[in-house]
Structures are given as C-alpha cells and as structure tokens.
C-alpha positions as CSV (number, residue, x, y, z in Angstrom):
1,X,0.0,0.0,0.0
2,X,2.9,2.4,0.7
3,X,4.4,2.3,-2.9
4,X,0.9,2.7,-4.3
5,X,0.2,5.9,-1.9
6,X,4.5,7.2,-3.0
7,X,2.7,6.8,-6.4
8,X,-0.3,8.5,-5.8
9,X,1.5,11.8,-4.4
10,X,3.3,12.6,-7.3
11,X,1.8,14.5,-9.9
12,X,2.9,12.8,-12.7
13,X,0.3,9.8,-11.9
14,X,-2.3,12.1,-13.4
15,X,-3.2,12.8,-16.7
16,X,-2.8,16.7,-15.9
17,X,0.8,16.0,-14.5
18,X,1.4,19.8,-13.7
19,X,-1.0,20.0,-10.9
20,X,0.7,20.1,-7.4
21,X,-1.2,17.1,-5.2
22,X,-2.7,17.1,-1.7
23,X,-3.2,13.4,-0.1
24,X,-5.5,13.7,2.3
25,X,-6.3,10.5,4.9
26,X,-8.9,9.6,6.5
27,X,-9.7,6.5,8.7
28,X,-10.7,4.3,5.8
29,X,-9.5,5.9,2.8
30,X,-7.0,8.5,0.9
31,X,-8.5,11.0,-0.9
32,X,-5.8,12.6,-3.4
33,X,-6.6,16.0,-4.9
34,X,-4.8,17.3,-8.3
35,X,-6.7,20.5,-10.7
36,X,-10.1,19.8,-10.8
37,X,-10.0,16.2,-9.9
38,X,-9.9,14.1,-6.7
39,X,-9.2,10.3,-6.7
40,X,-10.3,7.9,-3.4
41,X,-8.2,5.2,-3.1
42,X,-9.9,2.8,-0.2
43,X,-7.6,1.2,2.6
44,X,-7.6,-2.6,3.0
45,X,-9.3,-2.0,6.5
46,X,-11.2,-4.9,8.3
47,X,-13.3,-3.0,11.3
48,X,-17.0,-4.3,12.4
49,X,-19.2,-3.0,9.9
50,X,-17.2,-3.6,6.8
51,X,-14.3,-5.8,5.4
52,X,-12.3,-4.0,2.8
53,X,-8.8,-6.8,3.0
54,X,-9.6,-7.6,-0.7
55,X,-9.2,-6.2,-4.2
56,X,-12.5,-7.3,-4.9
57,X,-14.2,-6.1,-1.9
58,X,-12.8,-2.8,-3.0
59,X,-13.7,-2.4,-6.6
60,X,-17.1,-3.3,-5.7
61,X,-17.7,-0.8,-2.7
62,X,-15.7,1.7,-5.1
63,X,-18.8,0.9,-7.5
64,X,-21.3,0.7,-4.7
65,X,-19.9,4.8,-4.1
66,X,-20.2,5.9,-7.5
67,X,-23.7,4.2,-8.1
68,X,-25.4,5.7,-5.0
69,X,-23.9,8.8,-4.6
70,X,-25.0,9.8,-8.3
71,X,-28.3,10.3,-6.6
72,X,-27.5,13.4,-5.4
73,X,-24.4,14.6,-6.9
74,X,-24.3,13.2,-10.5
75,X,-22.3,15.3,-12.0
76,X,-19.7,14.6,-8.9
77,X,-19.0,10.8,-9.2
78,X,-17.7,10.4,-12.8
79,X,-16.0,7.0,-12.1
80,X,-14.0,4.0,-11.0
81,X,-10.2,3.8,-12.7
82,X,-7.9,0.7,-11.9
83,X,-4.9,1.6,-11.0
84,X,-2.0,-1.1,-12.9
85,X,1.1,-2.6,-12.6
86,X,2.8,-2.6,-16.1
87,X,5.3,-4.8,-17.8
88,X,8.5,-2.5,-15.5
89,X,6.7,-2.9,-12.7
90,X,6.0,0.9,-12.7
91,X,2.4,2.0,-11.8
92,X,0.0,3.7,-13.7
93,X,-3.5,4.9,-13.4
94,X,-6.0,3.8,-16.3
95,X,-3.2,1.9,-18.2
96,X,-2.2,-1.7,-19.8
97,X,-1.4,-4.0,-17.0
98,X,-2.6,-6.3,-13.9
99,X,-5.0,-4.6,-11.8
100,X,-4.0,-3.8,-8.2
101,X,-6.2,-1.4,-7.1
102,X,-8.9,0.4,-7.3
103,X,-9.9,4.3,-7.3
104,X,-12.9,6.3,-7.4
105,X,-12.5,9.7,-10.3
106,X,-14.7,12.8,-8.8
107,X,-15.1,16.1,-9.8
108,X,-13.3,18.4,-7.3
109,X,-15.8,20.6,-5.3
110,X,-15.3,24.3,-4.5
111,X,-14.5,24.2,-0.5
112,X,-15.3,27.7,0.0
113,X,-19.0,26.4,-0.6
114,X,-19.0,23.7,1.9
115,X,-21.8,23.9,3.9
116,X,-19.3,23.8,7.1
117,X,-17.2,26.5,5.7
118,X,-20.0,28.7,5.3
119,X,-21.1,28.5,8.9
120,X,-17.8,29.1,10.1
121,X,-18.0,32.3,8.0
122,X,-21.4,33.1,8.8
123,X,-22.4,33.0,5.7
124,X,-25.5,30.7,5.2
125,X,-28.5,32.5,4.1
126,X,-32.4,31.6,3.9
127,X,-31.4,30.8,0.0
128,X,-28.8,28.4,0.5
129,X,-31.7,26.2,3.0
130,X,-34.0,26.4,0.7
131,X,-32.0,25.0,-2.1
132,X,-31.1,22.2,0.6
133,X,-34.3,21.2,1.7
134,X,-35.4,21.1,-2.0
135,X,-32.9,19.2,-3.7
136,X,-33.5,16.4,-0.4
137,X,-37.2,16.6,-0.5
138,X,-37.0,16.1,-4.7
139,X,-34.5,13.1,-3.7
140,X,-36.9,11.6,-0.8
141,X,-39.8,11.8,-2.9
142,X,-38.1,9.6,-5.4
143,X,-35.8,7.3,-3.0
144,X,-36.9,3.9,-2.7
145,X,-39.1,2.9,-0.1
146,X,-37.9,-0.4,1.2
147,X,-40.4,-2.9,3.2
148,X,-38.4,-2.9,6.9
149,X,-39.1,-5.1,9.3
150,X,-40.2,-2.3,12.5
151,X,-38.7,-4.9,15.3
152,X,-35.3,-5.2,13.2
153,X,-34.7,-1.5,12.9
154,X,-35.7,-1.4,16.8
155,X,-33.0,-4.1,17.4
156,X,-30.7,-2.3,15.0
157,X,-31.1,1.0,16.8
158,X,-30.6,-0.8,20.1
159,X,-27.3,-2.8,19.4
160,X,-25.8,0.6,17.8
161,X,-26.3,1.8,21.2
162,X,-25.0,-1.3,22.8
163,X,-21.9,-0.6,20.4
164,X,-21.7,3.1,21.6
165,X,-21.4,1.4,25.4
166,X,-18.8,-0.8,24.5
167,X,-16.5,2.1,22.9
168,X,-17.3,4.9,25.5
169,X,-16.7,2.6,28.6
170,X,-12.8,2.5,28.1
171,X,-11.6,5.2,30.9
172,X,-8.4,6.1,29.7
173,X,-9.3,9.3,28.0
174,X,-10.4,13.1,30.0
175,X,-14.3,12.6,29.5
176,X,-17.4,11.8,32.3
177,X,-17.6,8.4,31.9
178,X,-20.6,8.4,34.5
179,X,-22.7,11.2,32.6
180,X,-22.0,9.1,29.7
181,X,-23.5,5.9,31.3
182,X,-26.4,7.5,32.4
183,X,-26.8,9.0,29.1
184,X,-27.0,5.5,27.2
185,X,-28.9,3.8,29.1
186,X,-31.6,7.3,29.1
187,X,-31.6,6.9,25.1
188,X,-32.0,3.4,25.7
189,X,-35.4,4.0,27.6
190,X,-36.7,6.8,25.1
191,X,-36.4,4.6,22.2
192,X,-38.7,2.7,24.2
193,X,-40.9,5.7,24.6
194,X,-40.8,6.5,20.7
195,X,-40.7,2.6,19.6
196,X,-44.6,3.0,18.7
197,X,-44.4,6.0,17.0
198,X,-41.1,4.9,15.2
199,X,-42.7,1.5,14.2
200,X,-45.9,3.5,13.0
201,X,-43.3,5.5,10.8
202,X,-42.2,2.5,9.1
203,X,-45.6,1.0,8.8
204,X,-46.8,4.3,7.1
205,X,-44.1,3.9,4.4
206,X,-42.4,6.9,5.5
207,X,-38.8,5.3,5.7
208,X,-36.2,5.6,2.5
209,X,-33.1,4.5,1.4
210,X,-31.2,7.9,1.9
211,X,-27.6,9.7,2.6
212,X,-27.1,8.2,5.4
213,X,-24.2,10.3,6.5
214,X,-26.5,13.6,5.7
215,X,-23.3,16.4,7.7
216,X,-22.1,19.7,6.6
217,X,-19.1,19.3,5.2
218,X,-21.0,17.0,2.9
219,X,-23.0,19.5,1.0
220,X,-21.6,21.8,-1.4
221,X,-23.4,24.7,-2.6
222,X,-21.9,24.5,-6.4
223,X,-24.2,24.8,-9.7
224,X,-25.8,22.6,-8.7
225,X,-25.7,21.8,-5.4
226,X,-24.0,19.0,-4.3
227,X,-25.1,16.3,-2.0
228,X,-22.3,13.8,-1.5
229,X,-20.0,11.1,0.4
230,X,-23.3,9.5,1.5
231,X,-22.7,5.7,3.5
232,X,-22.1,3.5,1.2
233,X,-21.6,0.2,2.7
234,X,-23.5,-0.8,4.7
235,X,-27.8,-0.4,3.5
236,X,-29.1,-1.2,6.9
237,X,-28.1,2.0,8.3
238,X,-29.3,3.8,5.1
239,X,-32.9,2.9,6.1
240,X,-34.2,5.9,7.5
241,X,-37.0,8.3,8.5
242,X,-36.5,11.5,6.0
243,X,-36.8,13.1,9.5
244,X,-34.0,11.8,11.3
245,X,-31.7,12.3,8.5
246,X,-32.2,16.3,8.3
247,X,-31.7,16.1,12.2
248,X,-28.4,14.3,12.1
249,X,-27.6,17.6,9.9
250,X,-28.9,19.9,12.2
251,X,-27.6,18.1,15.3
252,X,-24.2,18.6,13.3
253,X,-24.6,22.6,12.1
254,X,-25.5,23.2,16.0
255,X,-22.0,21.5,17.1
256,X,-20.6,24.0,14.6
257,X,-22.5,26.9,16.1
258,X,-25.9,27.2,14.1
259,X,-28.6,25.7,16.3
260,X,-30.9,27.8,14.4
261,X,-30.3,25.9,10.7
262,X,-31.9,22.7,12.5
263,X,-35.4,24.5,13.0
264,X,-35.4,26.1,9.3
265,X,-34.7,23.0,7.9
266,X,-37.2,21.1,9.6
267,X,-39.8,23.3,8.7
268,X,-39.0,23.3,5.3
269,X,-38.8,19.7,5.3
270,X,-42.0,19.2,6.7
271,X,-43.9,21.8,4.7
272,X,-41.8,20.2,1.5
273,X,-43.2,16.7,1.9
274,X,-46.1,17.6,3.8
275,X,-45.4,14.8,6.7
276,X,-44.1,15.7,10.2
277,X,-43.3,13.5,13.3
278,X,-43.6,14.8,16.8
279,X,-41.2,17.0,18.6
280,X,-40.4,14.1,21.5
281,X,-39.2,11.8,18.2
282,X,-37.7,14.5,16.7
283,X,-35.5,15.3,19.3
284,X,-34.5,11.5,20.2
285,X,-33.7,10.9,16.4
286,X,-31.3,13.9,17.2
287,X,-29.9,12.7,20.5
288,X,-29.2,9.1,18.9
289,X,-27.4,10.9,16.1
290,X,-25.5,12.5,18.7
291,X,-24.6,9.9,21.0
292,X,-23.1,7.9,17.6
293,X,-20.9,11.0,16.6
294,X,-19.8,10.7,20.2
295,X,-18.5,7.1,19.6
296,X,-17.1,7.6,16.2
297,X,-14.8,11.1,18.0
298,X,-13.8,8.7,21.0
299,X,-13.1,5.6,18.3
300,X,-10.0,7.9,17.3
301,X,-8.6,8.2,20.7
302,X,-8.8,4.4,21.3
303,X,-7.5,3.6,17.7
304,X,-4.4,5.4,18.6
305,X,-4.8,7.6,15.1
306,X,-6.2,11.1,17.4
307,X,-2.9,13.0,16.9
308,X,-4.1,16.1,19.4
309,X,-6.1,13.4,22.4
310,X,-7.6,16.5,23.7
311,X,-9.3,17.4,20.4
312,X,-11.3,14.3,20.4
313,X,-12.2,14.4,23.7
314,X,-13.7,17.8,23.9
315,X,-15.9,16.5,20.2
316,X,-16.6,13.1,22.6
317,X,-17.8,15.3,25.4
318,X,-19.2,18.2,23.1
319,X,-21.4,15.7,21.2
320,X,-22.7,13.8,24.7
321,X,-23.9,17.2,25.8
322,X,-25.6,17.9,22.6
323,X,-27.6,14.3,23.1
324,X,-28.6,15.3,26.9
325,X,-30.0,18.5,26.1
326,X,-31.9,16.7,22.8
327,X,-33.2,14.1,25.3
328,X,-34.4,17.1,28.0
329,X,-36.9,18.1,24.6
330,X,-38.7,14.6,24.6
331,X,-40.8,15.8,27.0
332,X,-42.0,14.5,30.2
333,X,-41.4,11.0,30.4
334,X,-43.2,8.1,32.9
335,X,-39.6,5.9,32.1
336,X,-38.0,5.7,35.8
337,X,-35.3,3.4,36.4
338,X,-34.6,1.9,39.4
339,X,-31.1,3.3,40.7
340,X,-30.4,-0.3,41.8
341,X,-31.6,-1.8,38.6
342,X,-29.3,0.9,36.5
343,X,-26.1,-0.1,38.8
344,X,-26.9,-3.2,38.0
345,X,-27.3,-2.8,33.9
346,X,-24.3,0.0,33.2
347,X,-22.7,-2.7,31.4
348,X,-21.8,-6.5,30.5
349,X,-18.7,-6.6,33.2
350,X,-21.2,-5.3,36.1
351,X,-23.7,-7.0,35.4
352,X,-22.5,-10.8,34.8
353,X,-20.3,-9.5,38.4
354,X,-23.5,-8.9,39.8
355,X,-25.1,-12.5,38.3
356,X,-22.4,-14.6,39.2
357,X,-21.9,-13.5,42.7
358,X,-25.1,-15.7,43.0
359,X,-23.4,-18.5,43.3
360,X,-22.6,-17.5,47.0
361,X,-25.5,-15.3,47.9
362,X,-28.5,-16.5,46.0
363,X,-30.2,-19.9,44.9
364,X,-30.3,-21.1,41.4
365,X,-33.8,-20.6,42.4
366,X,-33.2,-17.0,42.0
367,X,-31.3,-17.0,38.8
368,X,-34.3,-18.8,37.1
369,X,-37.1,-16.5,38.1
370,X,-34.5,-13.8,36.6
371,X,-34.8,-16.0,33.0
372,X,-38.1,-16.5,33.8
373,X,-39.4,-12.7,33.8
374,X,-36.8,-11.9,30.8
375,X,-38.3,-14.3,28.9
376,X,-41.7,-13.4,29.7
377,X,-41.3,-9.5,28.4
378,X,-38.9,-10.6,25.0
379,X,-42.0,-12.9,24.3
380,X,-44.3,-9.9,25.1
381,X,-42.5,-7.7,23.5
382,X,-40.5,-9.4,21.1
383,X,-37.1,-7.5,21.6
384,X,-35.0,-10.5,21.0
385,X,-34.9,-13.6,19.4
386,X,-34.6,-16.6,21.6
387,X,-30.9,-17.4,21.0
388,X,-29.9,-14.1,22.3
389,X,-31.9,-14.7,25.8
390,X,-29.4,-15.9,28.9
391,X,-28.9,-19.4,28.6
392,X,-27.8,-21.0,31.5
393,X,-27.5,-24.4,29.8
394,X,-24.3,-23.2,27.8
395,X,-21.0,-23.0,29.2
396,X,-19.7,-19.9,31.7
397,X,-18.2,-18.0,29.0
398,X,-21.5,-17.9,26.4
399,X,-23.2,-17.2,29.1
400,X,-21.2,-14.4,29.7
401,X,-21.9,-13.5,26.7
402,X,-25.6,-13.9,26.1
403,X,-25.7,-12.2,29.8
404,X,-24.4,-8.9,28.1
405,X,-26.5,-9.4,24.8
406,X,-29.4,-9.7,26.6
407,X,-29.3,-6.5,28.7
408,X,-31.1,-4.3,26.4
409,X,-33.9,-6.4,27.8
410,X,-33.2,-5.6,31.1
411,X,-33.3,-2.0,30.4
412,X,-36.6,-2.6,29.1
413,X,-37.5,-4.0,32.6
414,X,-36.3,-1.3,34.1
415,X,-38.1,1.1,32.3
416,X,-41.7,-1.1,33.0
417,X,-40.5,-0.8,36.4
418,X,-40.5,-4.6,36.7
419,X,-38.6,-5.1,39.8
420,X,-35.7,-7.6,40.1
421,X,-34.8,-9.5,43.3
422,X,-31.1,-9.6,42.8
C-alpha cells in the first residue's frame, strides 16, 4: 500500500501531471486532490461494519460509491479507474497492465461552498436552506421505499447503542464516563418511549433509502448543489426516516455553532413533503445521532490515530452534551429506572459481576425466576430472538456473553419498572 500511496502523491500519476497534489487521509480511505480532480483510493481495513482486506471487496464498494452517490451529486461521481502494474513494474492509473487497485475519479468541489465552511464564515442564508431542503425533499420523494421489518430496525437501533457502550466505557481518555452511562442507558429508555411511533413511521411507508451520513461538510453549494460522500456500505443504516436524517444535519450545524439551521430546515422539510413527526421523536432521532458522533470522535482516541487526544475528547464530550440537552426536549417521560436496577445494567462486566456472585448469595432458584421474567417480556415484547436470551444451559463464557447481549432487555424492565430481586 505504501508504494501505491509514494505513487499517488506525485503529480505525474495524473493525466494533468502539472498540478501540485494534496493526499489527504482519513480512517478508511485516501483521498488525493490534483486540478479539478480528486481520486479515493480505499484502505484494505477490516473493522465491524465492513471488510475492505480484498481487491474485490474494494472495486465493488468503489462501484457501490459511485452508483449511490449519483443520486445526489451526479455530475460529482464520474468513475472507478484501476490503477496497474505494467510490464517494468511501474504503476500507472487507467493503463495496460494487472490490476491492483482500485480508485474512485470525482469532480473536485469548491471548499469555500461547503456547507461547514459557510457557517464558520457566517455565511448561510435563507437561500442556501432552501435549495437544501429542496434538492433532499426532490431526492426523498423519489428514494426507494424499502419494506423494513419495525422490530429489526428497533433491534438495529438498540445494538448501535450497545456498540456506543462498548466504545465509551474504556476510561483512559479526560471525558465523564458516569454522565455518559447514564446518558445511554436514558436513550435506551426513550427509544422505548418512541418505539410505537417509530414503528408507526415504518408502517406508514415513511422510511427511505437515503444519505445516510447527511453532515455539513458533505454538502456543497456549487451549480448545482451537491449532496455527497453518503454511506455507502452498509444499506441497513441507510434505512431511514426522511426526519432523522435532516436532524443528524442539524444536530451537526448546532455542534458547529448554528442551532438555528436545524429549526429552518425542519420546517422546510415538513412543509416540502407535507409529513411531520412529533417534537419528543424528533428530538430523540437527534440525541441518537449524537450519542453515535460521540462514539465515532472517542473511536479515534482508542484507535491510537487522534494525533491532538484533547481534540477528540472535547468533540466526545461536546457531542454527549448535545444528546442530553436533545433528550431534556422529549418531554416528560413516565420511564424511571430503578437506581439499583441501573447499577446493576451499566454494562456486561457489572452486570455478569453482579449474576455470578449468585453462586454464594443466591439460589439457582433465584437466577431462574430472573430467565423466567426476561423471557416473559422478549415474548411480550418481542425485543430479541430466543438465542440471544441468557442461557444458563451453555458454558460460563457464552453465558457471559448472552448475559451482556441480553441487557437491552433488562433496560426494558427497568423502564416497566419490573422489579428484580437480585
């Protein structure tokens, strides 16, 4: 990967050779600038949500990017070049010779139109939101509506935020871990409040295949406007409510100092497609976003790549504010958890502690009626398959496991205010 990146930096690797080049590297890609072109060359990462170790697996999520992001910025994405190893064994881009990787050919955007830039400057007017809003409500109205399954997206959302507890719960880095726990386990409870109205969304056709990373510095206010870099690989997490995308956007202008582009944009949205949801769902959808921006700034400082620690830590801890004061706007909620119950549920370690001490202080008995009531509300309200219930059948370490898979259940019981002997 080195030589092809060495190759990549010179400008002679271009077809317009006198152009100086910028690389530019991000955590799963390098994104080479020259005149009025840029080239993405992915990384051979392996991480949770995708594999890219293969030349195959690249070229086709290369394609995947060029096919999905022509939605909204066509004249963007022009296309994917190989990049080959001739006869010499020199490199060349477009040429004769075996493949070895691949890279994605865009049209270079203006930055001083980013979105991002723009608030920075102070600079976005009641035009520029209008000529959002329409291009996205044109896009949604079009999108493809896919038939989703309301209990899978409900399990989706709840296992991103199991992910978000496995990420924050490291302590080596300056942020409040405790405010943080609290914070999860409080989205986890209004996601129970909004499930209905969530699941009535999906129902009601209102969910599309959209951007899925809808942020600031990924809109461009060129002729025309340019909507780009959505998520392209994984289409789970593109299935979404019209709604919660343009708060994701908002949620991100009001970390960069516009709260007020969140409202306008709303409004427009709503008057646009003439739908709306509630303010309480509105303002989880932009508490969720929040709390995953919030993982993805503290995945830097555990990957080792956050070159300034502090940096990342005051995003982690700016973004976990922005999700409390989104969850304060749900409204009064009848949720309360049990302080004992929420000690007990922080997380996998504490609460498979708190299981196995059993084995000295409680009966089997005891550890039973505990399966007993779990299964009893997943069969009520059908959070989780079977196989992802605690087993006490399999061996100590699945049921270690099947222990922490299975708490997003006990939250639930928490926030029924089903009360736990243990």
């Amino acid at each position: 990967m080195d030589e092809k990146i060495s190759f990549l930096r010179r400008p002679e690797a271009y077809p317009a050779g006198s152009f100086p080049v910028t690389a530019l590297e991000t955590h799963m890609s390098w994104v080479f600038l020259c005149g009025d072109r840029a080239f993405k060359l992915k990384k051979p990462v392996v991480r949770p949500f995708i594999d890219f170790s293969t030349l195959a697996a690249r070229e086709f999520n290369c394609r995947e990017e060029l096919r999905l992001n022509r939605r909204l910025a066509p004249d963007t994405y022009l296309r994917v070049v190989p990049l080959v190893s001739q006869r010499d064994g020199g490199l060349a881009l477009d040429g004769e010779g075996t493949v070895v990787e691949w890279l994605l050919e865009m049209r270079r955007l203006p930055e001083q139109f980013m979105l991002d830039r723009l608030i920075k400057a102070g600079a976005v007017t009641d035009d520029h939101l209008h000529k959002l809003v329409d291009a996205l409500a044109a896009f949604y109205r079009v999108a493809e509506h896919p038939a989703i399954d309301p209990l899978e997206h409900l399990r989706m959302l709840e296992y991103q935020n199991e992910i978000n507890r496995q990420m924050l719960r490291h302590e080596e880095f300056d942020v409040d871990h405790q405010a943080i726990r609290h914070l999860l386990d409080d989205v986890d409870c209004a996601l129970h409040r909004f499930r209905e109205e969530i699941t009535h969304r999906i129902q009601e056709g209102r969910y599309v295949e959209g951007h899925g990373d809808l942020r600031s510095e990924h809109i461009c206010f060129s002729q025309p406007i340019a909507i780009f870099d959505c998520l392209e690989f994984d289409r789970e997490l593109r299935m979404i409510d019209p709604f919660d995308e343009i708060a994701f956007l908002g949620m991100e202008c009001a970390f960069l100092g516009a709260p007020a582009i969140a409202e306008t944009v709303f409004e427009l949205l709503r008057q646009a497609l003439k739908d709306q949801v509630s303010s309480g769902l509105r303002a989880f959808y932009t508490a969720f976003r929040a709390t995953l921006r919030a993982r993805m700034c503290y995945s830097h400082l555990l990957d080792g790549s956050a070159v300034l620690p502090e940096l990342w830590e005051g995003r982690t801890s700016r973004y976990t504010s922005l999700a409390r004061v989104a969850l304060r706007r749900c409204g009064p909620s009848n949720i309360r958890l049990f302080r004992s119950f929420r000690e007990l549920a922080v997380d996998g370690e504490s609460a498979c502690s708190a299981m196995n001490h059993s084995a000295h202080s409680r009966s089997c008995a005891q550890e039973t009626d505990i399966v007993s009531k779990t299964h009893s509300l997943a069969a009520k309200e059908g959070i989780f398959p079977p196989h992802q219930i605690i087993n006490f059948a399999t061996d100590a370490a699945t049921t270690k496991l099947a222990r922490a898979a299975s708490l997003p259940i006990w939250r639930r019981m928490a926030a029924e205010q089903i009360s736990l002997d243990v």
